[in-house]
N, C-alpha and C positions, 0 to 999 in steps of 0.2 A: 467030972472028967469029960463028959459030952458034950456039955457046953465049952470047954477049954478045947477039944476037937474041933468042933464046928468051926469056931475063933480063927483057929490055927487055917484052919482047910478055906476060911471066907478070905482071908490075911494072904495067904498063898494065891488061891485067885484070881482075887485084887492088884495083887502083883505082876499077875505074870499078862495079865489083860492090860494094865497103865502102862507098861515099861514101851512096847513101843512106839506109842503115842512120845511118853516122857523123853523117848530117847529122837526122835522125830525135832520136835521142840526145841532141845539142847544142842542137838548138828546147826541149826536153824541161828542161833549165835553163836556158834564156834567158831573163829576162824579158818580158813584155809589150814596152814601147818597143822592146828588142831584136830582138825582132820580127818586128814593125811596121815597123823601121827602112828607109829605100831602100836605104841601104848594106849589106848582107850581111855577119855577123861568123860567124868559123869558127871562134874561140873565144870562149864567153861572158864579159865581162867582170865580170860579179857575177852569179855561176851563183846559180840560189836552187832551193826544192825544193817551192815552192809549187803548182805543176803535177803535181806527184806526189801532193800530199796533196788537191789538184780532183780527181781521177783515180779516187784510191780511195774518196773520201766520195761519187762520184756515185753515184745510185740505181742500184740493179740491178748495182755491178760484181763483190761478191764473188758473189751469186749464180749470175751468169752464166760467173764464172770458174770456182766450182765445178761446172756445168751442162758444162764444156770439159772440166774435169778427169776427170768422171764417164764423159763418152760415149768420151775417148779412150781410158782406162785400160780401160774396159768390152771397147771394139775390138780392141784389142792385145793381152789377155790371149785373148781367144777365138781370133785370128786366129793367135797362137804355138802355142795347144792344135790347133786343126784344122790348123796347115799343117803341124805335127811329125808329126801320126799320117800327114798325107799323102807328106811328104815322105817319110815313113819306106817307106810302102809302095811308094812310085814306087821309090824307089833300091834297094830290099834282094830286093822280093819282086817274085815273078815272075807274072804273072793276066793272062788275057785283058782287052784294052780297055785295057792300061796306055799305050800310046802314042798311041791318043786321045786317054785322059785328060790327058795330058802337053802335046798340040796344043789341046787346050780349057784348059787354064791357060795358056798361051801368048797365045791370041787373047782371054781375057778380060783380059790383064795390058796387052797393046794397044789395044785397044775404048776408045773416048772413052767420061768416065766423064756427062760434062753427056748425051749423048743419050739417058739412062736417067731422066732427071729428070722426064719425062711417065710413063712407065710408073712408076716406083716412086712418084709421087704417088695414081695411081688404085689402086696397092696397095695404102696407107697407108690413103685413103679408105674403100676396101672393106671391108678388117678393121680399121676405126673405129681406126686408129692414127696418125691426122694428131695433130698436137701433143704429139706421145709421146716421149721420151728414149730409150725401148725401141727404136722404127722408127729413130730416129737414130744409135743403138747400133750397128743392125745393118746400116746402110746404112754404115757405115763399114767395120764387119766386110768387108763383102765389098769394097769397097775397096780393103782392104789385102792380103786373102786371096790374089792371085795371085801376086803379088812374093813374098810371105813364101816360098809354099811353091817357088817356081821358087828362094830363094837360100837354102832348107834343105836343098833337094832334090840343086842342087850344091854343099854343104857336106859334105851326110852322103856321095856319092859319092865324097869327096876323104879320106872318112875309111877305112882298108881295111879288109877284111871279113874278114882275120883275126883283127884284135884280138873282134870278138864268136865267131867259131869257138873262138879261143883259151878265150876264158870259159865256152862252150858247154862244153869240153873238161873243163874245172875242175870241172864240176857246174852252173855257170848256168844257170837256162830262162833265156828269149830273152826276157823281160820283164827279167828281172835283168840280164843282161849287155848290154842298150841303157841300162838305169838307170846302172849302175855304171859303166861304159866308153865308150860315146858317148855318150852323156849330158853330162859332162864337158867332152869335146874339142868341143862343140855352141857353146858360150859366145861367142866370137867372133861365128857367125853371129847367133844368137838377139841380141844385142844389137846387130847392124847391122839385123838387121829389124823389132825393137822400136822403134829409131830413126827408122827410116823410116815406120815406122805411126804412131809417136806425131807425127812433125810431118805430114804427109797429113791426119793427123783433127784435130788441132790447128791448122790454119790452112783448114779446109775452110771454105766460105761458100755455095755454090750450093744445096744440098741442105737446109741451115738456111733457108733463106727461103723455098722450097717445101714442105718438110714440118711447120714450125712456124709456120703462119698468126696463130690467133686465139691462143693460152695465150705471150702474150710472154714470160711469168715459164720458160719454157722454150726460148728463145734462147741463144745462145752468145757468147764474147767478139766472135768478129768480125762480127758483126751491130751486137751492141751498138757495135762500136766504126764502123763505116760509118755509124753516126746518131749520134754522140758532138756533140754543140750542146749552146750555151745558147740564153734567148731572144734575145740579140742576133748571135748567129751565129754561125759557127765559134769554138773557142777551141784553137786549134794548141795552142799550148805543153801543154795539158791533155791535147788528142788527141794528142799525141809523146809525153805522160807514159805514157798507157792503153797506144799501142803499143810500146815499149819495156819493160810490164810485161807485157804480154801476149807478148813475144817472149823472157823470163825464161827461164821452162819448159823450152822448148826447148831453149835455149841451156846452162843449166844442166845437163839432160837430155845434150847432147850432150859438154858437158866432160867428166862423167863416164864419158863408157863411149868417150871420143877412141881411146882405147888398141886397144879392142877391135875398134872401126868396119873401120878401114881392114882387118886383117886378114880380119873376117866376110867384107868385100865382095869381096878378091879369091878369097879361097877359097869364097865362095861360086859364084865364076864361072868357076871351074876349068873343070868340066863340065856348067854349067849349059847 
């Protein structure tokens, strides 16, 4: 009977988390009348793909998709490069200040990220970097910067410190035998927090509408898409097309590295 509970309770869930995604999707080929319609359809009866082709002919969408693709990719490569050298040094090496440092990636990985949005505006302002892809870049960076390195940090501890002794033994410096031997067994993690960063900065909106005032042509998809109108007023079907294309990426992004996800996350939480 507990297990038939549980079932029920994961089943219900399940449900009630897909549905509006699944119903997102389905507006998305529905025609107009469809709607419009009083009576609500859960499958479209003449799917058509005219809402997709609104979607991408509207002004500004490849742009600003590329404008997403750029600040996220920009984020997640820096945020793997500095949380790797960090991680590495929290877990292997031994220095004053290390368990500080350890409680200050902790409380910034906590910290509400919206209460920074007055203070990193009059950043931007100051060093004349309002409307900049750069400020946006690196406001993401740091973002994602504490999570990464708290689940490299217990990856690389979950990894044991003979196998670099061992290569140390072989002849390795200690640049080579983290290249050659952890390095490797990293994979897991590095693509659970690659994942994790790329959707954080890929669905981020707060910080786009504070830092990108006047230069619109450096907006992002979800901006773009929270003003997605014509002149007569909403056009759903069009706006379910953009969100559905805009949630691609992701989605794509995450099928590929399914494999690796789950394992980074829990070994990364070994001894995190």
């Amino acid at each position: 009977m507990r297990r038939w509970a549980l079932n029920a309770a994961a089943i219900v869930a399940f449900a009630v988390t897909i549905f509006p995604v699944y119903w997102m999707v389905v507006t998305a080929f529905k025609p107009a009348k469809e709607i419009q319609a009083e009576t609500p359809t859960f499958i479209p009866a003449n799917p058509t793909l005219r809402h997709f082709a609104t979607a991408m002919s509207a002004e500004g969408f490849w742009r600003f998709w590329a404008n997403s693709l750029l600040v996220t990719a920009g984020a997640v490569v820096l945020a793997l490069v500095v949380a790797l050298l960090a991680a590495f040094a929290v877990a292997r090496l031994r220095w004053r200040g290390r368990g500080a440092f350890v409680v200050v990636v902790f409380a910034a990985q906590m910290a509400p990220w919206e209460a920074l949005l007055v203070p990193m505006f009059v950043i931007a302002r100051d060093t004349e970097l309002l409307d900049s892809l750069a400020m946006l870049t690196g406001v993401y960076f740091m973002i994602t910067l504490p999570f990464t390195i708290v689940t490299l940090r217990g990856f690389l501890e979950a990894i044991p410190a003979d196998l670099e002794e061992a290569a140390l033994v072989d002849g390795c410096t200690r640049a080579a035998a983290f290249r050659r031997v952890v390095f490797p067994l990293l994979a897991p993690g590095l693509m659970a927090t690659s994942l994790f960063g790329f959707i954080t900065a890929w669905n981020e909106f707060a910080f786009v509408n504070v830092l990108i005032i006047k230069d619109q042509a450096n907006r992002t998809l979800p901006v773009w898409l929270s003003s997605f109108r014509d002149v007569f007023g909403t056009d759903w079907g069009a706006t379910m097309a953009a969100a559905t294309l805009f949630a691609l990426p992701a989605l794509a992004l995450f099928l590929f590295l399914q494999r690796r996800v789950g394992v980074g996350m829990t070994s990364g939480a070994v001894k995190g």
